[in-house]
C-alpha positions in Angstrom: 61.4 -11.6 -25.3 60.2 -13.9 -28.5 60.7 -17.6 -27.5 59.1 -19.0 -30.3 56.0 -16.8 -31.8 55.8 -13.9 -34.3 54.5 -11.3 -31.9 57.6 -10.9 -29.8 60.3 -8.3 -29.9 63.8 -8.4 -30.9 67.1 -9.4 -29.0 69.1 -6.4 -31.4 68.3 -3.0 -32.4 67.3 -1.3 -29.0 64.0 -3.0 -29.7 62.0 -4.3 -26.7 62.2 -7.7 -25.4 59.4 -9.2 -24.8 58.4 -12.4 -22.7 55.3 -13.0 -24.0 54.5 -15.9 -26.2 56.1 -18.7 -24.8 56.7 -22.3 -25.6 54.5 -24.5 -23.9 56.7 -26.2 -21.2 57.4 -22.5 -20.1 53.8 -22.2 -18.3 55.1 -22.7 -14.7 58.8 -23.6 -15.4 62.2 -24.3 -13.9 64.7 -22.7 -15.0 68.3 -23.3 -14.5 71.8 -22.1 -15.1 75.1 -22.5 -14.2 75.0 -19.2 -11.8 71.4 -20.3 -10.6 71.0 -23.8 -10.5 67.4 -24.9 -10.5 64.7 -23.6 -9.3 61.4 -24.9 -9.3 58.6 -22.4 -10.0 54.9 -22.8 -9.8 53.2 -19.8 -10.2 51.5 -19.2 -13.9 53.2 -16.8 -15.9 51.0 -14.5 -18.4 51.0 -15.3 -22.8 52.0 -18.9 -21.5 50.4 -22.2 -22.5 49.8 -25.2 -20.8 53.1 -27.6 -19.9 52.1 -30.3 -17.7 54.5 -31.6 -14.4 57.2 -34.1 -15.2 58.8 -35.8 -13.1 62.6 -35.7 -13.1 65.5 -38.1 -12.3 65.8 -37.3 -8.5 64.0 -34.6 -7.4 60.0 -33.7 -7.6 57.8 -32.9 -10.4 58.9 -29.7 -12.2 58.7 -28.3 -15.5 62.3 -27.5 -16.5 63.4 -25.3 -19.2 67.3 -24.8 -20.2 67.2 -22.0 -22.0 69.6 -19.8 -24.3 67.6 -17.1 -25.5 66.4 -16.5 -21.8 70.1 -15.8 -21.1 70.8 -14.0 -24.3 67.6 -11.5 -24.0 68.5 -11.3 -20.0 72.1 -9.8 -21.1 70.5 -7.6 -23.6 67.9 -5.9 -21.6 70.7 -5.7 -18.8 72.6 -3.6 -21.0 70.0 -1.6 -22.9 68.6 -1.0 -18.9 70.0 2.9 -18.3 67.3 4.4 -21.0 64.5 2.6 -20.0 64.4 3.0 -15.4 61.3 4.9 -15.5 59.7 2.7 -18.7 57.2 0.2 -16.8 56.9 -1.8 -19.7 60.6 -2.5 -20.1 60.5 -3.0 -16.4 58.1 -5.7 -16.7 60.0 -7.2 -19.4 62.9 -7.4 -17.6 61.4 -8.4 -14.1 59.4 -11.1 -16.4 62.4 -12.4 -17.8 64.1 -12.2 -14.2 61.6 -14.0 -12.5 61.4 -16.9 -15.2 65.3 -17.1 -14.7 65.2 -17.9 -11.2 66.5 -14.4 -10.3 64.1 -13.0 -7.7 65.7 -10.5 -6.0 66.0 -8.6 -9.0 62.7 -9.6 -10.2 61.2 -7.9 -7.4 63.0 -4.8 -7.8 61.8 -4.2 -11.4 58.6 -5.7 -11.3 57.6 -3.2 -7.8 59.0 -0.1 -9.4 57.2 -1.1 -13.0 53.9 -1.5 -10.5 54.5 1.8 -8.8 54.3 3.9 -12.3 51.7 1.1 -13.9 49.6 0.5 -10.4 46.7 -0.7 -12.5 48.5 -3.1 -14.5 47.1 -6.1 -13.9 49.9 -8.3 -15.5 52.6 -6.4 -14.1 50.7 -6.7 -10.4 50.7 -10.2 -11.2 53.8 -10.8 -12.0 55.0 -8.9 -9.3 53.1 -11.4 -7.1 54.9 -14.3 -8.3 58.4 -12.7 -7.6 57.2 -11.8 -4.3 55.9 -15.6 -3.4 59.1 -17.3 -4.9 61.0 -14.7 -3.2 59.4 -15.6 0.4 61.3 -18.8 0.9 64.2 -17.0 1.4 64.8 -16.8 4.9 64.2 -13.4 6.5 61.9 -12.7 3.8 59.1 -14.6 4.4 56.6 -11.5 4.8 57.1 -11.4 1.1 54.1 -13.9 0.9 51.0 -11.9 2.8 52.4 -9.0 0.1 51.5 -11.4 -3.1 48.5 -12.8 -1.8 47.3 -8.9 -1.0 48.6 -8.2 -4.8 46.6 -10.9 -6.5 43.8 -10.1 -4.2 43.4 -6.6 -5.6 43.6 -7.9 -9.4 40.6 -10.0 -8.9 38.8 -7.1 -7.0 39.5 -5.0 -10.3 39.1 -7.3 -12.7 37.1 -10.8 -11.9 37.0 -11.6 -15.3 41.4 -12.4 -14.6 41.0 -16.2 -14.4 45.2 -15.8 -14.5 44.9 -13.7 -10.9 42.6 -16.1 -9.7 44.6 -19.6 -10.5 47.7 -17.9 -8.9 45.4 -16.8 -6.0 44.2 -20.1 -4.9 48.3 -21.5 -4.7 49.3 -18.2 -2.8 46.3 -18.9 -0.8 46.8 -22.3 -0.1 50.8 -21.9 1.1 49.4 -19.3 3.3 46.7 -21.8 5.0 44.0 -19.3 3.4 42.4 -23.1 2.8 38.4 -21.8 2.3 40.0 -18.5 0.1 42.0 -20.8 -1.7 38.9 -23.1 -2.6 36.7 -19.9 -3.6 40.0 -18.8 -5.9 39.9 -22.7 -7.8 35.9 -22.9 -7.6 35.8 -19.1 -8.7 38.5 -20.0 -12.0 37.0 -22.9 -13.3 34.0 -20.8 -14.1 36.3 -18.6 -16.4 37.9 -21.7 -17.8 36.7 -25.1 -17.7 38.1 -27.1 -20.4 42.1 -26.1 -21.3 45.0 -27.8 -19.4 45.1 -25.6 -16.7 41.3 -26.1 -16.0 42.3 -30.1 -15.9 44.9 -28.8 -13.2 43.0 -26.4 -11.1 40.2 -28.9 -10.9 42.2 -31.6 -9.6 43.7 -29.2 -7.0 40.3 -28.1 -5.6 39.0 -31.4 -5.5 42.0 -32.6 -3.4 41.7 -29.1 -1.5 38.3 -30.1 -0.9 39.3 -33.6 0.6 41.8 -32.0 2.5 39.2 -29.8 4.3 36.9 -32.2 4.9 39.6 -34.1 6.8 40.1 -31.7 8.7 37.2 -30.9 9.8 36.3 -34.6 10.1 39.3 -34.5 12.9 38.0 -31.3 14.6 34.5 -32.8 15.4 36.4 -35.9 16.6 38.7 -33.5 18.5 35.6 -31.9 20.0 33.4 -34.9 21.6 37.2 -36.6 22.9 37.3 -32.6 24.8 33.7 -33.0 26.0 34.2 -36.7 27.4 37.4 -35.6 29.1 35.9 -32.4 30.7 33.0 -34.5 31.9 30.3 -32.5 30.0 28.8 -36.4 28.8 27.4 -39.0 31.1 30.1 -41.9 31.6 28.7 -44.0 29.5 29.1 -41.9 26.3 29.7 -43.3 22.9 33.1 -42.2 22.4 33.8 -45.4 25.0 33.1 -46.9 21.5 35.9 -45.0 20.0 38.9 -45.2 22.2 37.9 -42.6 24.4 37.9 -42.5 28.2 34.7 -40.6 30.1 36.0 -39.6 33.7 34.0 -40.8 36.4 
């Protein structure tokens, strides 16, 4: 679907649309419609560039997109859909397009049967990944998640060099609690890509990742000398007296 560059197809003529190419707020959008409202949408999307997060009048940092070509090339591909079922490029078109729209149902439908006649697709694996981890905040289909984090987890294996895969690996892996994956997926993309907007973005995520696990792990050791006071495995007069903690006598 051609939102704005020269290398895109065409909405008439039976020609394919593609979704490639696409204006820069469009890197990890939201997009919203009458029939859809809005829906927020973080994963990257590929032939995207850089849009950073606004924030917008009440409700949390998004990148929003109202868009009429979206709806137009939606409507087209709908209808040009019959002669193309077993085409995994139009599939992955339309499950693009689908997915950017907010619909994910249907995005998930097209994007697994383009995957099943292009399994080594890495775009079309990927994209199928981001259906899958929008789609698992639907209640009932949270298993959807563990699915796109094993997707994105076999297009690095194939092809390391993905710094796409990657970046969407380390958010998949960090809503699954995969916390040290998710940290190897940032640490492992800014070695593909260290200077463009998304670089500025992954490296801020890792190095609050980062604080987050040493937090944690700051509160585990603490956690652990409280359980040894308690259990009587220190002398009375331990140090944790210093720090709140009661030995037993």
């Amino acid at each position: 679907m051609d939102m704005g560059g020269d290398n895109g197809g065409d909405f008439g003529n039976g020609k394919l649309v593609r979704v490639d190419n696409l204006p820069p707020t469009v890197g990890r959008a939201t997009f919203g419609s009458g029939v859809h409202g809005a829906t927020a949408f973080e994963m990257r999307v590929p032939g995207a560039a850089y849009g950073p997060v606004r924030e917008q009048r009440g409700g949390s940092g998004s990148r929003v997109v109202q868009s009429a070509a979206l709806l137009e090339g939606l409507s087209r591909l709908a209808k040009q859909r019959s002669g193309h079922m077993r085409d995994p490029a139009w599939l992955s078109e339309e499950g693009r397009a689908e997915l950017l729209f907010g619909d994910y149902k249907n995005a998930v439908d097209n994007l697994e049967r383009a995957h099943q006649l292009s399994p080594m697709d890495d775009y079309v694996e990927i994209d199928f990944a981001s259906a899958l981890s929008q789609r698992s905040s639907t209640p009932g289909l949270e298993d959807d998640l563990p699915r796109a984090l094993d997707l994105l987890r076999e297009v690095t294996a194939r092809n390391p060099q993905n710094s796409l895969a990657w970046f969407n690996l380390a958010l998949v892996s960090e809503r699954m609690q995969a916390l040290t994956e998710a940290l190897e997926a940032w640490d492992t993309y800014l070695k593909l890509d260290s200077s463009s907007g998304w670089a500025v973005e992954a490296r801020e995520r890792r190095d609050a990742l980062q604080k987050r696990l040493k937090e944690l792990q700051a509160k585990k050791q603490l956690a652990g000398r409280s359980s040894k006071c308690y259990s009587g495995a220190l002398p009375p007069r331990c140090d944790c007296r210093n720090r709140g903690y009661r030995a037993e006598v």
